[in-house]
C-alpha positions as CSV (number, residue, x, y, z in Angstrom):
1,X,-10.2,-27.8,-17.4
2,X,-7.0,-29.9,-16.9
3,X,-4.7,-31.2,-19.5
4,X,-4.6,-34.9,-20.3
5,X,-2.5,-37.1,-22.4
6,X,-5.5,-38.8,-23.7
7,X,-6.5,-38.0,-27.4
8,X,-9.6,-36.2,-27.9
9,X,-11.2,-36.3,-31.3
10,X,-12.4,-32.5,-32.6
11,X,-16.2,-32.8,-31.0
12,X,-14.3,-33.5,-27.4
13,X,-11.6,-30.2,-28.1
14,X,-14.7,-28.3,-29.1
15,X,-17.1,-28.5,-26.3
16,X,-14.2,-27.7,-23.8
17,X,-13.1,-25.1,-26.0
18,X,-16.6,-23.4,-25.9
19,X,-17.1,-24.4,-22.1
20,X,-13.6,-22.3,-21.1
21,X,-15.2,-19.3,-23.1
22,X,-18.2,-19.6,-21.6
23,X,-16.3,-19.8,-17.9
24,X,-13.4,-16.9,-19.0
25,X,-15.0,-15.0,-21.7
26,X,-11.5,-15.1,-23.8
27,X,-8.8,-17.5,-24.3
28,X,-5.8,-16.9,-26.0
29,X,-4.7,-19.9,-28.7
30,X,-1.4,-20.6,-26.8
31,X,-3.7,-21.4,-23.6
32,X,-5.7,-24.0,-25.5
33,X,-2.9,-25.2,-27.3
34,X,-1.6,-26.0,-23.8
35,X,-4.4,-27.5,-22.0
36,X,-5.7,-29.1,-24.8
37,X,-2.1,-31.0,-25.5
38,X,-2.3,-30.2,-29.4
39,X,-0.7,-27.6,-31.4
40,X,-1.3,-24.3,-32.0
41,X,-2.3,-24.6,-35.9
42,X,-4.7,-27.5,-34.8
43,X,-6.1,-24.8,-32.1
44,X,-6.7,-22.0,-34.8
45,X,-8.8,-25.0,-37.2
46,X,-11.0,-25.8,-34.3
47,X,-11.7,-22.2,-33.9
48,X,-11.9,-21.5,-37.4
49,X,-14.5,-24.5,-38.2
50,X,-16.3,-23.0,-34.5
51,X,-16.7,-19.3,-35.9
52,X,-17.7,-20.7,-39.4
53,X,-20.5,-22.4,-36.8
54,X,-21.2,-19.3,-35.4
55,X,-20.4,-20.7,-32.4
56,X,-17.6,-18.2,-31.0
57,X,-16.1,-14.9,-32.3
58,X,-12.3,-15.4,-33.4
59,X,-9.5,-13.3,-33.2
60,X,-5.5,-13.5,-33.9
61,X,-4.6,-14.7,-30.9
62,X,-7.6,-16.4,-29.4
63,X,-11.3,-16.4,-29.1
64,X,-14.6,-14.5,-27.0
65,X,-18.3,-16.3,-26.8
66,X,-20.2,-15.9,-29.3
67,X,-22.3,-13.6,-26.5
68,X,-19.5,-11.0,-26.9
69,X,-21.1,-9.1,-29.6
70,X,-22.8,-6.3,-28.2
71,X,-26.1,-4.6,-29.3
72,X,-27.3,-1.0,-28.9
73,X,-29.0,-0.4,-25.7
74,X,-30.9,3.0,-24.2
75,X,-28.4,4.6,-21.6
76,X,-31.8,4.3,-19.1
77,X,-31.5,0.9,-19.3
78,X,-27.9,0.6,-19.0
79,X,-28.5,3.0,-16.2
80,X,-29.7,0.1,-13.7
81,X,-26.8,-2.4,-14.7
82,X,-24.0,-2.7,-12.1
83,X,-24.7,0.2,-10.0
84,X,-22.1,-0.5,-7.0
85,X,-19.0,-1.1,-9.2
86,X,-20.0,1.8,-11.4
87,X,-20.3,4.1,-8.6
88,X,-16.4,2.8,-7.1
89,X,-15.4,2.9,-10.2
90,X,-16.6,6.8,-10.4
91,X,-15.0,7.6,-7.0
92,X,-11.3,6.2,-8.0
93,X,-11.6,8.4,-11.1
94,X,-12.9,11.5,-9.0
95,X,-9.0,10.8,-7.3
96,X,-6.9,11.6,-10.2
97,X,-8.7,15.2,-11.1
98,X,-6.4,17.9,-10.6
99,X,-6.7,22.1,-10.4
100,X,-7.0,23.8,-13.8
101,X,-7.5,20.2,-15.0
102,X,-8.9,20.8,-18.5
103,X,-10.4,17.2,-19.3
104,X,-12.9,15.2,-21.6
105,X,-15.9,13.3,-20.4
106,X,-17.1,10.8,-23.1
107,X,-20.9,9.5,-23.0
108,X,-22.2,6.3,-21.1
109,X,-23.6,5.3,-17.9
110,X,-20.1,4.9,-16.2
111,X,-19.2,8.6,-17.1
112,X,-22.7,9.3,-16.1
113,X,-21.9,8.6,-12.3
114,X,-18.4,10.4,-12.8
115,X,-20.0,13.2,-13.6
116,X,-22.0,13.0,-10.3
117,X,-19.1,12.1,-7.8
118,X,-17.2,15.0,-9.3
119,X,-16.4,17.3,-6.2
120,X,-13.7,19.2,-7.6
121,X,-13.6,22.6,-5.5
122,X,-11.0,24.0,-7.8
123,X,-11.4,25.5,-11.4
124,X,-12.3,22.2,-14.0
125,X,-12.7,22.7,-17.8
126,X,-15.3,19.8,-19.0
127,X,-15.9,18.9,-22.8
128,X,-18.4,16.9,-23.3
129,X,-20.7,14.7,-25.9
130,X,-23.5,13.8,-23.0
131,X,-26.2,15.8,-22.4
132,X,-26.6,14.1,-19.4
133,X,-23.4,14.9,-18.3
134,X,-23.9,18.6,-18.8
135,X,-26.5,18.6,-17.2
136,X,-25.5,17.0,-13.9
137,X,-22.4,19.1,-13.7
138,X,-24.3,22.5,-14.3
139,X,-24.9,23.0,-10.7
140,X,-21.2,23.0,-10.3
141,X,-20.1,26.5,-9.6
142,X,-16.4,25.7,-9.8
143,X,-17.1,23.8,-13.2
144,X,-17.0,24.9,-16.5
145,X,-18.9,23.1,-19.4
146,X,-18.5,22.8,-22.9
147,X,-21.2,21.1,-24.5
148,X,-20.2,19.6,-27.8
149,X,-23.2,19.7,-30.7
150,X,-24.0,17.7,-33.4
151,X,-26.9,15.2,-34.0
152,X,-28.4,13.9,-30.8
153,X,-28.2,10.0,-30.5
154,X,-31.1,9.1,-28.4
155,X,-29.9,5.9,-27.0
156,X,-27.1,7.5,-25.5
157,X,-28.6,11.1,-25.1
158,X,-25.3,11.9,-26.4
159,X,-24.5,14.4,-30.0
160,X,-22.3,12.5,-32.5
161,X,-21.3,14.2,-36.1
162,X,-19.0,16.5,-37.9
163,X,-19.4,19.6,-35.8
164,X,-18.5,17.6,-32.2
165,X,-15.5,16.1,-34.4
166,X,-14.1,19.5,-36.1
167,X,-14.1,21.5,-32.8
168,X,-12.1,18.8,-30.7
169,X,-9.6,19.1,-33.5
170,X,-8.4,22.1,-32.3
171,X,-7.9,21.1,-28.5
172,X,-5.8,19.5,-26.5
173,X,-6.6,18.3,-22.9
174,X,-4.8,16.5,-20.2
175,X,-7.3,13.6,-19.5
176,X,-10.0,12.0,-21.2
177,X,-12.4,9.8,-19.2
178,X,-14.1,7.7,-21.9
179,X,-16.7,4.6,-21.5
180,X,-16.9,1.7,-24.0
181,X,-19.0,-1.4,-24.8
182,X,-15.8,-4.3,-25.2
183,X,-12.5,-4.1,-24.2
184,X,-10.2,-6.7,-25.7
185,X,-7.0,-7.8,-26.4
186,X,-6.8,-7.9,-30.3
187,X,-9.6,-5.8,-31.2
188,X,-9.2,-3.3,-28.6
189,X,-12.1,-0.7,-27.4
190,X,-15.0,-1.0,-29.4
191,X,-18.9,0.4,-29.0
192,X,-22.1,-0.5,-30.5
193,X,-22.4,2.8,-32.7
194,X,-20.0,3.7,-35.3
195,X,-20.7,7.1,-35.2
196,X,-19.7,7.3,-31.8
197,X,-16.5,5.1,-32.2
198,X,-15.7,8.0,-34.7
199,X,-16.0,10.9,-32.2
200,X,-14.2,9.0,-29.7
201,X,-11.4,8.7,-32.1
202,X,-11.1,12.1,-32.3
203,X,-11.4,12.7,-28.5
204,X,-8.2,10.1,-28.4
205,X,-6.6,12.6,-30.4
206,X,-7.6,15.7,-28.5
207,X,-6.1,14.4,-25.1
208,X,-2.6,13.3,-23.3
209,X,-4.1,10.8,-21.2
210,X,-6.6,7.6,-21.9
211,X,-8.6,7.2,-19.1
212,X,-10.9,4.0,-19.7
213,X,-13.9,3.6,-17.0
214,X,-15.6,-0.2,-17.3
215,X,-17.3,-2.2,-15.4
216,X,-16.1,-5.6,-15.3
217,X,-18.6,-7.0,-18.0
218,X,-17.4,-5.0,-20.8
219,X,-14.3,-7.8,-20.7
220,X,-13.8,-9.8,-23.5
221,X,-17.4,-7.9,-25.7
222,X,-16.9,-6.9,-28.6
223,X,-19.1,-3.7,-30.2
224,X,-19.7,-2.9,-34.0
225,X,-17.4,-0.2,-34.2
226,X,-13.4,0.0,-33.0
227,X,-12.5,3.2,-31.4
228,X,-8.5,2.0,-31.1
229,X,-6.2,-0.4,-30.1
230,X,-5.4,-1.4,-26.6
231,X,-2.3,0.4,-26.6
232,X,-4.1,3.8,-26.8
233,X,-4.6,3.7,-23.9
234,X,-2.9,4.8,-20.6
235,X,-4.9,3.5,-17.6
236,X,-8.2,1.2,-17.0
237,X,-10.2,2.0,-14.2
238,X,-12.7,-1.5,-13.3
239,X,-14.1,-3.7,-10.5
240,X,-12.4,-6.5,-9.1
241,X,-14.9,-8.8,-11.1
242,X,-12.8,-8.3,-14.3
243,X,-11.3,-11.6,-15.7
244,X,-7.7,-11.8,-14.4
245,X,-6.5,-13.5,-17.7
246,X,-7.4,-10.6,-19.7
247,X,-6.4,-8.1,-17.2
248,X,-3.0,-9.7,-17.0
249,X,-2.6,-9.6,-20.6
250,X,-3.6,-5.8,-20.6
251,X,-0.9,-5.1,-17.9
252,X,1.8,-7.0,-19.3
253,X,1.5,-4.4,-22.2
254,X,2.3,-1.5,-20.0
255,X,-1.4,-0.1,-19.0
256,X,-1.9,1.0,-15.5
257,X,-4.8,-0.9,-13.9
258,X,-6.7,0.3,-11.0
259,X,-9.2,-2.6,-9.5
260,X,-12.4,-1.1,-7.1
């Protein structure tokens, strides 16, 4: 989309609003404000009038497709989805486990295929929602599990509740490795289950380091619940798919970025 000196009445500024979306996935208002040739207030009306449409999903500082909002789905399903960048994705996190590391593994598919490149030959302390997880790193002889309890989410075969979130009060580890649904600027990680966005909360607070593993679709969703801001966290770990706008955004703030 270039900029043009020719007018355009709101219809024109709102189908090339909603075709950049659908071709980035987000769009700040200071981008459309300058390829549009209008102002920034007459930016966040269009939006405003587009969301009251339900034709996008709003935010401060720009705007996602509509298609951003994320639904539950089962973790066998989610399985299948973007195997290859999952799997690089698992290996570069694999690189920054240490001896005596003592580290928490959050549930999803991504973490799913951590846990299976983990080849750690040196004592590792796991904590862990996923029962999947557990279970792939039992054979581990150098690996030590802690399976947090709770009630067992199906979707994600993953425990969520009071009991996962009062033990992880009293710990503190040096990394945790957590998945999520979206990955925004403004509204920051978010999942599909607020239950879960909870526990991950308190798995934030339980470790030094943010670790996020996503594959490059995650960009620019939003889920039902928030987990935090964007500035939780300390590193992103995605394929090379992700949308350069957003990612440059993300960096600018001071978040290490690995690309696979």
């Amino acid at each position: 989309m270039k900029n043009s000196s020719k007018k355009r009445n709101s219809g024109q500024r709102y189908r090339l609003i909603l075709d950049e979306l659908e071709k980035k996935g987000y769009v700040s208002v200071q981008d459309f404000s300058e390829v549009l040739g209008v102002s920034e207030v007459t930016i966040r009306k269009d939006l405003k009038e587009l969301e009251n449409k339900k034709m996008l999903l709003r935010s401060h500082g720009g705007a996602s497709p509509l298609s951003a909002l994320i639904n539950d789905r089962h973790i066998d399903e989610k399985e299948k989805i973007m195997v290859d960048e999952k799997i690089r994705i698992a290996n570069a996190a694999n690189q920054l486990l240490n001896k005596n590391d003592r580290i928490i593994i959050a549930s999803g598919t991504t973490l799913l295929y951590f846990a299976r490149k983990i080849s750690m030959t040196e004592p590792l302390t796991v904590i862990t929602s996923s029962v999947k997880v557990s279970l792939t790193l039992c054979y581990n002889p150098n690996v030590e599990i802690i399976q947090l309890g709770g009630t067992m989410r199906k979707s994600s075969a993953s425990v969520i509740g009071p009991y996962s979130e009062q033990f992880l009060n009293g710990l503190m580890c040096n990394k945790l490795f957590i998945g999520v649904d979206g990955i925004g600027i403004d509204f920051g990680l978010t999942t599909s289950n607020i239950g879960e966005a909870h526990l991950n909360q308190c798995m934030l607070n339980a470790a030094k380091e943010v670790i996020v593993l996503s594959d490059s679709s995650k960009f620019g969703k939003q889920g039902f619940g928030k987990i935090c801001d964007i500035e939780r966290v300390h590193h992103i770990i995605t394929d090379k798919n992700a949308p350069q706008n957003i990612l440059q955004l993300i960096s600018d703030k001071g978040i290490k970025i690995t690309l696979v």
